[in-house]
C-alpha positions as CSV (number, residue, x, y, z in Angstrom):
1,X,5.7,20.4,-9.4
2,X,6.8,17.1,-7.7
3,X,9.0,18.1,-5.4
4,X,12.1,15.0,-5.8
5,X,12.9,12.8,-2.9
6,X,16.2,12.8,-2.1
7,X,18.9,10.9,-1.0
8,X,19.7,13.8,1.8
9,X,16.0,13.9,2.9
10,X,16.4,10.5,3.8
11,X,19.5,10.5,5.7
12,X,17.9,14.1,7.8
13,X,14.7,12.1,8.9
14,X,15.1,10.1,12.2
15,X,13.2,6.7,12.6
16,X,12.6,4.9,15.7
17,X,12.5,1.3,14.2
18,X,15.4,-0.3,12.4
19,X,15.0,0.4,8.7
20,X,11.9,3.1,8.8
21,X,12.2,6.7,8.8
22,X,9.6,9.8,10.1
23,X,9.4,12.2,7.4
24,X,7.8,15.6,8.4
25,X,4.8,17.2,7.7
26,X,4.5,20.7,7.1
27,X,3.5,22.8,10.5
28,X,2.4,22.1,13.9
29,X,-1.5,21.1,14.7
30,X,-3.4,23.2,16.8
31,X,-5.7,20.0,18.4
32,X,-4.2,17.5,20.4
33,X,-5.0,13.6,21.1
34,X,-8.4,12.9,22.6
35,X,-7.1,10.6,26.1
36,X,-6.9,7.2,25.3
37,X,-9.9,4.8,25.5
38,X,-12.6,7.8,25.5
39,X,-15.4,8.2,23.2
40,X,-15.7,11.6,22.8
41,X,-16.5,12.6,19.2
42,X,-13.3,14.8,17.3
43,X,-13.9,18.0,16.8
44,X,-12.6,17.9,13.7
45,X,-14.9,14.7,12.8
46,X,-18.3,16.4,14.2
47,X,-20.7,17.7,11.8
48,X,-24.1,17.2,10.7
49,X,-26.6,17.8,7.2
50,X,-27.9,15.1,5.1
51,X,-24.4,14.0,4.3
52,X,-21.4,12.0,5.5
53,X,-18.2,14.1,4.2
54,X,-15.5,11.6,3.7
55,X,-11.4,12.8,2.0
56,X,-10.0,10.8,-0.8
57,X,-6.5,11.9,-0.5
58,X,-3.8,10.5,-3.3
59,X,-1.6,11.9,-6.1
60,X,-3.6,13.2,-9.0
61,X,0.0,14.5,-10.5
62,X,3.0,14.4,-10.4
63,X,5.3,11.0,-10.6
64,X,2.8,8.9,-8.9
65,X,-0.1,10.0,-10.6
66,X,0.4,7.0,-13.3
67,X,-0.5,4.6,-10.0
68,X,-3.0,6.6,-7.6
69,X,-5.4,8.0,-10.5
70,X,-6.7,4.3,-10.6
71,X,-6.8,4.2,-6.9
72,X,-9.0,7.3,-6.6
73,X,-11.8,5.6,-9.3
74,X,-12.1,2.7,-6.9
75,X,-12.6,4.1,-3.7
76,X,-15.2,6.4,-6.3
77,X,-17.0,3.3,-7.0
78,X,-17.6,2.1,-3.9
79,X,-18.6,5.3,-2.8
80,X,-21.0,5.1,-5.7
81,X,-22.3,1.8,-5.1
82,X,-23.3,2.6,-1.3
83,X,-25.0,5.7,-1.7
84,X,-27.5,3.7,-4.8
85,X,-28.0,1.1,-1.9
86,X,-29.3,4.0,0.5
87,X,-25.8,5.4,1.5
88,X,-24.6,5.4,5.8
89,X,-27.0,5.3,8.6
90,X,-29.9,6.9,6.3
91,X,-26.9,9.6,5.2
92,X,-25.2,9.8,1.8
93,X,-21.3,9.0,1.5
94,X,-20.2,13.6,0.2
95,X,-16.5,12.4,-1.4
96,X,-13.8,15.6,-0.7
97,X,-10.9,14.6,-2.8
98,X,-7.8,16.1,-2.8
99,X,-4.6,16.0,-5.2
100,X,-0.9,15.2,-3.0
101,X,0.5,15.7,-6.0
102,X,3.5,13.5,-5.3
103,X,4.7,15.8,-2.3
104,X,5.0,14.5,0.5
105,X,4.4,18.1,2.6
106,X,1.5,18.5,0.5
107,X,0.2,15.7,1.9
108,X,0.0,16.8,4.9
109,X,-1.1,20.3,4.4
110,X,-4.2,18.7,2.4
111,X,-4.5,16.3,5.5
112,X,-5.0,19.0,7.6
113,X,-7.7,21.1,5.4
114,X,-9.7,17.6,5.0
115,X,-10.3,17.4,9.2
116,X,-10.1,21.0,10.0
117,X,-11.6,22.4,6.9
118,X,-13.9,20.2,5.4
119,X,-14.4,18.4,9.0
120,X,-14.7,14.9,7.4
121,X,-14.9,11.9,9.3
122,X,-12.1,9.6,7.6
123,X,-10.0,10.1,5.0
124,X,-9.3,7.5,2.4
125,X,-5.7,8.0,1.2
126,X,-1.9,8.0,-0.2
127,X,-0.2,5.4,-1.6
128,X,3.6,5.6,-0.8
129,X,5.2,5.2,2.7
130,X,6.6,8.4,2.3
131,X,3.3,10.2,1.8
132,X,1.6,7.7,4.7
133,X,4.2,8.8,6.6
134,X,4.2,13.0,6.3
135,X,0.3,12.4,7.2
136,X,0.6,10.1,10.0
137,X,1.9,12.6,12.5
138,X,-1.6,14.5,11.6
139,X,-3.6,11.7,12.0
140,X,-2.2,11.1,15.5
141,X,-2.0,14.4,16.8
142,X,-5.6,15.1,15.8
143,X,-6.8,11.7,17.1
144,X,-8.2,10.8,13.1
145,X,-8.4,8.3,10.9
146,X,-6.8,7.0,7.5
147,X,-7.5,4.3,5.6
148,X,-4.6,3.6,3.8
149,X,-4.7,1.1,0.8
150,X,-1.7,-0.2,-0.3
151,X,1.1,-3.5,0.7
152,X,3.8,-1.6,2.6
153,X,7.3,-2.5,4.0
154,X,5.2,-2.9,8.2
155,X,7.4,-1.6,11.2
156,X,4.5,0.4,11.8
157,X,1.3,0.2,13.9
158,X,-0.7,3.1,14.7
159,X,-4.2,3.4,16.4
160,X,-5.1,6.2,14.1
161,X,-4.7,4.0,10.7
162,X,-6.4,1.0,9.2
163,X,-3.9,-0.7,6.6
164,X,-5.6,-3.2,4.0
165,X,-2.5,-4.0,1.7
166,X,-0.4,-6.4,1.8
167,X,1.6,-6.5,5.2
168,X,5.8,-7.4,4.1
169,X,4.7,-11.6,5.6
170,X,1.3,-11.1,2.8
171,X,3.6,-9.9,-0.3
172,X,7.5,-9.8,0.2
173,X,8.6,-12.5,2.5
174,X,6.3,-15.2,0.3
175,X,8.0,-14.4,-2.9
176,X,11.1,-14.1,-1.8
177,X,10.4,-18.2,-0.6
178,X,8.8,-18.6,-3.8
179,X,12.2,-17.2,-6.0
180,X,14.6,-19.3,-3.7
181,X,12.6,-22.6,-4.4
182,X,12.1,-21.7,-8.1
183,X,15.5,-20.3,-9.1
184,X,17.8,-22.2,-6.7
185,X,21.0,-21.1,-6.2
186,X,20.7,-17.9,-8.4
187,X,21.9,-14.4,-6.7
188,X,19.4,-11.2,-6.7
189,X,20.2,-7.7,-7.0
190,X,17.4,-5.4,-5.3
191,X,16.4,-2.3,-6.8
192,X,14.3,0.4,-5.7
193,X,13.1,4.0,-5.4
194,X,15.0,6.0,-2.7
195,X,12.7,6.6,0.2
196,X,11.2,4.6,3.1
197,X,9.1,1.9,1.4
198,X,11.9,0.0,-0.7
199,X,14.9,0.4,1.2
200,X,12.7,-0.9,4.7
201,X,11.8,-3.7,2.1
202,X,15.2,-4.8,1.2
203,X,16.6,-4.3,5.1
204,X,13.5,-7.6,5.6
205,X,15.0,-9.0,2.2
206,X,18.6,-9.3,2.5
207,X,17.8,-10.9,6.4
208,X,15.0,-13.2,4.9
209,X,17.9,-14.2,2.4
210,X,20.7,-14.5,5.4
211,X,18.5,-16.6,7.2
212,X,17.8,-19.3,4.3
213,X,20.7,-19.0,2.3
214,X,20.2,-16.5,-0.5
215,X,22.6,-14.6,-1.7
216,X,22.7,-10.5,-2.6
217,X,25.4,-9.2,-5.2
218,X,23.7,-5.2,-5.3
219,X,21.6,-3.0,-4.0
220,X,20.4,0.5,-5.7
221,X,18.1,3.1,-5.5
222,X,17.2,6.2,-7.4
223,X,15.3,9.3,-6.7
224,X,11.5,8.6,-6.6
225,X,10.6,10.0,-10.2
226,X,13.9,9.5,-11.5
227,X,14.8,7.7,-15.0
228,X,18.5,7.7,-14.9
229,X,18.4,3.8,-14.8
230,X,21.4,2.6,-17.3
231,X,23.9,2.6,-14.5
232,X,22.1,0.5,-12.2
233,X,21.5,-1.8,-15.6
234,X,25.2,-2.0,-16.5
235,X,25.5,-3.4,-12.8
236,X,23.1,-6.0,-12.8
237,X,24.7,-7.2,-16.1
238,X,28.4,-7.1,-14.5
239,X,27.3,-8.7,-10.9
240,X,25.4,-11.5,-12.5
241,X,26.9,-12.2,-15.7
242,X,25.4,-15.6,-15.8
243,X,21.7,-14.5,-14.8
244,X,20.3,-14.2,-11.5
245,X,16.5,-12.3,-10.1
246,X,16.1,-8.6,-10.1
247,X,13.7,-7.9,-7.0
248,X,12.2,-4.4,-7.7
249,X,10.6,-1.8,-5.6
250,X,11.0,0.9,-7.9
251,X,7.1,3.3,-7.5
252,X,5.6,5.1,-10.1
253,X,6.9,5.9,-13.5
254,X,10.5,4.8,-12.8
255,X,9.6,1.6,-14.0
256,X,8.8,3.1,-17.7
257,X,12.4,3.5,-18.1
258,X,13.7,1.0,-16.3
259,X,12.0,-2.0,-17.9
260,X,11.8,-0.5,-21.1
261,X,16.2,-0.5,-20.6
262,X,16.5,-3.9,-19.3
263,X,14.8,-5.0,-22.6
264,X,17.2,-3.1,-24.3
265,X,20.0,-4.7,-23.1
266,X,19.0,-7.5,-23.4
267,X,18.7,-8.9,-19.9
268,X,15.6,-10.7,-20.6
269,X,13.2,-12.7,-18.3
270,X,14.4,-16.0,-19.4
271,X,17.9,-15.7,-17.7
272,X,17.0,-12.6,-15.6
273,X,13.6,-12.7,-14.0
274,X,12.5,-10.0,-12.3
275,X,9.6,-9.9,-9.2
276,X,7.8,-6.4,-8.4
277,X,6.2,-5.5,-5.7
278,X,4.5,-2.0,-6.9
279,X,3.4,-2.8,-10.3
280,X,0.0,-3.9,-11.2
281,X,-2.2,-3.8,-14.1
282,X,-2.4,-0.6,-14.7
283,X,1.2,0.0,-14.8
284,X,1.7,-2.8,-16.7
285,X,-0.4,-1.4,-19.2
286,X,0.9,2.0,-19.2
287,X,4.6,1.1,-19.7
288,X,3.8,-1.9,-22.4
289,X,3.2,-5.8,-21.9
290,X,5.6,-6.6,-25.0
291,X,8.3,-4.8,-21.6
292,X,7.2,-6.9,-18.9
293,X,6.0,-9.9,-20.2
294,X,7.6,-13.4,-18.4
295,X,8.5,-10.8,-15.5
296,X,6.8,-12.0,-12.1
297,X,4.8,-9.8,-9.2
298,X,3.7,-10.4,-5.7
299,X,0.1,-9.1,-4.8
300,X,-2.7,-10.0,-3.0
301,X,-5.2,-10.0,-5.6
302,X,-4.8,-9.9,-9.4
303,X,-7.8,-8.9,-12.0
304,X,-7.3,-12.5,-13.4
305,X,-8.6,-14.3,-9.9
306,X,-11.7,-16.6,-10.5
307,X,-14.4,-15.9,-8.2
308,X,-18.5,-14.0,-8.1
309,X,-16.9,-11.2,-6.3
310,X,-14.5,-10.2,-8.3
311,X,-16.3,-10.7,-11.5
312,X,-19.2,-8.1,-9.7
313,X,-16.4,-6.2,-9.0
314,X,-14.6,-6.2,-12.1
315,X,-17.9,-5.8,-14.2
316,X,-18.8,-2.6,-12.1
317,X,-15.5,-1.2,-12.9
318,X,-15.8,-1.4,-16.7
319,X,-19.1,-0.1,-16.8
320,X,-18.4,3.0,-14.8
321,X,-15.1,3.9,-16.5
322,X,-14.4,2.3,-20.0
323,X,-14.4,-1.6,-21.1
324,X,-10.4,-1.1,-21.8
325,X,-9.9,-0.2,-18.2
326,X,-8.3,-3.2,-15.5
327,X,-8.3,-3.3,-12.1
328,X,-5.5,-4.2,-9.9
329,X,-4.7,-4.7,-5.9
330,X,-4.2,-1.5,-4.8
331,X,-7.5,-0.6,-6.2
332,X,-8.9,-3.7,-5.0
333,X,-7.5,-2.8,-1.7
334,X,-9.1,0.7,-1.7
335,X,-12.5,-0.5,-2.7
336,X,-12.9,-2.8,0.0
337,X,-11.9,-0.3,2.6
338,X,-14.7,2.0,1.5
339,X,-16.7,-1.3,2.6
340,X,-15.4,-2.3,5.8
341,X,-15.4,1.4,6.8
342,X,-19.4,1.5,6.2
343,X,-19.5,-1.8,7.9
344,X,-17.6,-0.4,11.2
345,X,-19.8,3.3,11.0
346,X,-23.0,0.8,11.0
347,X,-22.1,-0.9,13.9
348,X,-20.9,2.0,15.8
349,X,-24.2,3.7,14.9
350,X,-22.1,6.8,14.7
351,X,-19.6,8.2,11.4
352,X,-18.7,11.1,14.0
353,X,-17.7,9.4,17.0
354,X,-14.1,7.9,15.9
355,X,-13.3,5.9,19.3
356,X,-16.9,4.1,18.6
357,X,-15.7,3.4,15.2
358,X,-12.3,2.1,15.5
359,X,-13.3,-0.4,17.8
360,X,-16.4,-1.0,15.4
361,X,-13.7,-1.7,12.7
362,X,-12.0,-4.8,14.6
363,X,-13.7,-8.3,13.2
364,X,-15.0,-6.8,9.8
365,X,-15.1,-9.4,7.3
366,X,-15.7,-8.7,3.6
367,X,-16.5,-10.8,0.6
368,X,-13.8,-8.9,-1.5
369,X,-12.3,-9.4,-5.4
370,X,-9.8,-11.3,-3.7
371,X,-11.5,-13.7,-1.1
372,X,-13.0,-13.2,2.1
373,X,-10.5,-10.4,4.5
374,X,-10.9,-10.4,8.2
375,X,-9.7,-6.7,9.8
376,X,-7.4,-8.0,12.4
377,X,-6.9,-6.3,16.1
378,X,-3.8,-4.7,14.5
379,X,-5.5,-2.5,12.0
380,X,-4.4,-4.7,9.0
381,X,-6.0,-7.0,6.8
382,X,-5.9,-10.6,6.7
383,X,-5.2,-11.6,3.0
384,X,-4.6,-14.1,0.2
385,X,-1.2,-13.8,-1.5
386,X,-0.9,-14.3,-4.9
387,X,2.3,-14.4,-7.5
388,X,1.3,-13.6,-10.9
389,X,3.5,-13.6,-14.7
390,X,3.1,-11.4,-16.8
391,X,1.3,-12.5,-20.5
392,X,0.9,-10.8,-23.7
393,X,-2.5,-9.1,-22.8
394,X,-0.9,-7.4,-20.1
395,X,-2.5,-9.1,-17.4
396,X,-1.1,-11.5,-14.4
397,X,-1.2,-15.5,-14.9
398,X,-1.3,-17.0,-11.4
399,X,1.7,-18.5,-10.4
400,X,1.2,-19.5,-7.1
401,X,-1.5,-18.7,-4.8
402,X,-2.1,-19.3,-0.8
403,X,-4.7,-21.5,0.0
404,X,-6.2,-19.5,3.1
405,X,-6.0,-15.7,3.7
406,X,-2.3,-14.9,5.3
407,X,-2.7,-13.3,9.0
408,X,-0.5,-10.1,9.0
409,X,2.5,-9.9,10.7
410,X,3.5,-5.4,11.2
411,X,6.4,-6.2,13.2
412,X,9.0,-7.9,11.0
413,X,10.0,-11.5,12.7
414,X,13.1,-11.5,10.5
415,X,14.4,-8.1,11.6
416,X,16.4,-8.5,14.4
417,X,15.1,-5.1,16.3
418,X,11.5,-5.9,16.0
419,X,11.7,-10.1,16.4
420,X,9.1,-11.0,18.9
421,X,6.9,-7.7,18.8
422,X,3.1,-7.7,18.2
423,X,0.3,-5.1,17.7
424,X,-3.2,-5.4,19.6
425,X,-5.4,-2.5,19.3
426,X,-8.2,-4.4,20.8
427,X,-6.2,-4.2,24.2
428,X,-4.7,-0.7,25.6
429,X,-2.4,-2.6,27.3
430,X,-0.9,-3.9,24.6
431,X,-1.6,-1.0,21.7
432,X,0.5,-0.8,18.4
433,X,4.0,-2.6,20.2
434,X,4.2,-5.1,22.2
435,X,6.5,-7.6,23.0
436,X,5.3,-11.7,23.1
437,X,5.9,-13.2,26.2
């Protein structure tokens, strides 16, 4: 059973940057960092056999299921795909995949059994911050590594992950530009899901708003899973009684109810449109285009992006699981990773030495769905952002898209505590915070 994230869980977890929170994970670990800069392989990462044991790690149940199922069939692919071409340094790609099940402790229980247990050599994995954040304290106490596939809210950037979504400067802050110039003069009321992800997002918004002269009339969350939306609804209605853009950050099936009510009420996309951030595709197609249609989202990639890559890509989704199937970013997102971490094992000419492969990572480039991505020095992805509306078919017409992949920016410039800060793994001076002189 999901276990519900609460407004008192948030409130007990400490945070060291403005806006983010540590959530814990459950127990201690019983191996400790390998020194910094060595090579030596992790224990928990050594192994040998014909095989290359790798974790797929996301919510198979529970409230974010209706998101992460997708998400596991990419990375599946890809897996698939590079054993048929011969597989990892003469070795085949042995997939380990375990269910989160929405929990964030289980997260990091089934973390732990993935390295210790199992003794893979990555793990491919989670989808909210919450859940990236219960396993990251693993990851760095056992010197591991995640590859973690989804746009997040930054104010994070850790040695022992490789992000490729959408930093907040590749998703958030370029709609947010895009609303003011399209809707000028309108107010926006930001909604979200009550844990670390959208309440980090709207701490960026409303100073990205300050700063250029937007204006915010509300602000409110509900428990991750929850569906007790008409409240929030009747306040959107009485703070913007002449129309005005609802930014959402709601996760997971939330948004069933939720859009499915604003319909209801009749607080339509004509007079008030609203821009996600967490649904794609697949969740518009699970909650019902006739719902969402003229409502906007930011991603980096959209299933509707003209290109050889992504029609390959899309193609070799179909055929594998069902012609009515669609892709979306996060999936995209998870594919590629599966890439660019065979690309960094080859150069390294090790999967078991992780040092060797982190550094192997820096550089990668990848042909992806969505246009060629560069893996910056700090662990995240250089990308393309995209706006898409919703049409009748359920899929994303382009709105508005960058001409040249986005660099990513971890450390927000519009927060005031983390202005000025970079990330440079490349350098052990520098490492996941520095500031810019």
């Amino acid at each position: 059973m999901t276990r519900p994230f609460k407004r008192r869980d948030f409130l007990l977890m400490g945070s060291a940057v403005a806006g983010s929170l540590l959530l814990k994970s459950c127990g201690g670990s019983s191996s400790g960092p390998s020194p910094a800069g060595t090579s030596s392989p992790s224990p928990a990462a050594a192994g040998g056999g014909n095989t290359i044991k790798v974790g797929i790690l996301h919510s198979l149940s529970g409230t974010m299921a209706i998101s992460e199922k997708s998400v596991v069939d990419a990375e599946l692919l890809a897996i698939e795909e590079i054993n048929n071409a011969g597989g990892v340094l003469g070795k085949k790609i042995e997939p380990i995949t375990e269910d989160g099940a929405s929990d964030w402790p289980t997260f990091a229980e089934k973390a732990k059994k993935l390295i210790d247990q199992d003794k893979v050599v990555t793990i491919f994995g989670c989808w909210t911050s919450a859940s990236r954040k219960a396993v990251k304290e693993v990851f760095e106490s056992k010197n591991h590594m995640l590859w973690y596939p989804v746009q997040y809210e930054g104010q994070e950037c850790s040695k022992n992950i490789f992000y490729t979504g959408a930093a907040p400067n590749q998703q958030i802050e370029p709609s947010i530009d895009w609303l003011l110039d399209k809707y000028k003069g309108k107010p926006f009321y930001l909604v979200g899901s009550d844990y670390v992800f959208p309440r980090t997002a709207n701490t960026i918004i409303k100073a990205q708003l300050a700063a250029k002269g937007g204006k915010v009339v509300g602000e409110d969350y509900i428990p991750l899973g929850g569906t007790e939306v008409t409240p929030i609804i009747a306040k959107i209605k009485k703070a913007m009684p002449n129309g005005g853009v609802i930014y959402n950050s709601l996760n997971g099936d939330s948004n069933v109810a939720f859009f499915k009510q604003l319909q209801g009420a009749g607080l339509n996309p004509d007079k008030y449109p609203s821009m996600s951030v967490s649904i794609a595709e697949e969740e518009v197609k699970a909650i019902g285009p006739e719902y969402l249609k003229g409502h906007y989202a930011s991603w980096n990639y959209f299933m509707t992006v003209e290109g050889a890559a992504n029609k390959k890509f899309v193609d070799a989704f179909k055929a594998k699981y069902g012609a009515e199937r669609v892709t979306n970013d996060p999936m995209e997102a998870a594919y590629i990773m599966v890439y660019l971490w065979k690309q960094a094992v080859e150069k390294a000419k090790t999967a078991d030495d992780l040092e060797k492969v982190r550094m192997a990572a820096l550089g990668q480039t990848f042909e992806a769905p969505e246009g060629k991505v560069t893996l910056e020095n700090n662990h995240h992805l250089s990308k393309f952002v995209r706006i898409g509306e919703v049409n009748d078919k359920g899929l994303f017409e382009i709105a508005y898209a960058s001409k040249e992949a986005v660099k990513p920016i971890p450390w927000n410039q519009f927060v005031k505590d983390t202005k000025g800060y970079s990330c440079d793994w490349s350098d052990p001076k520098k490492g996941g915070k520095y500031k810019v002189s």
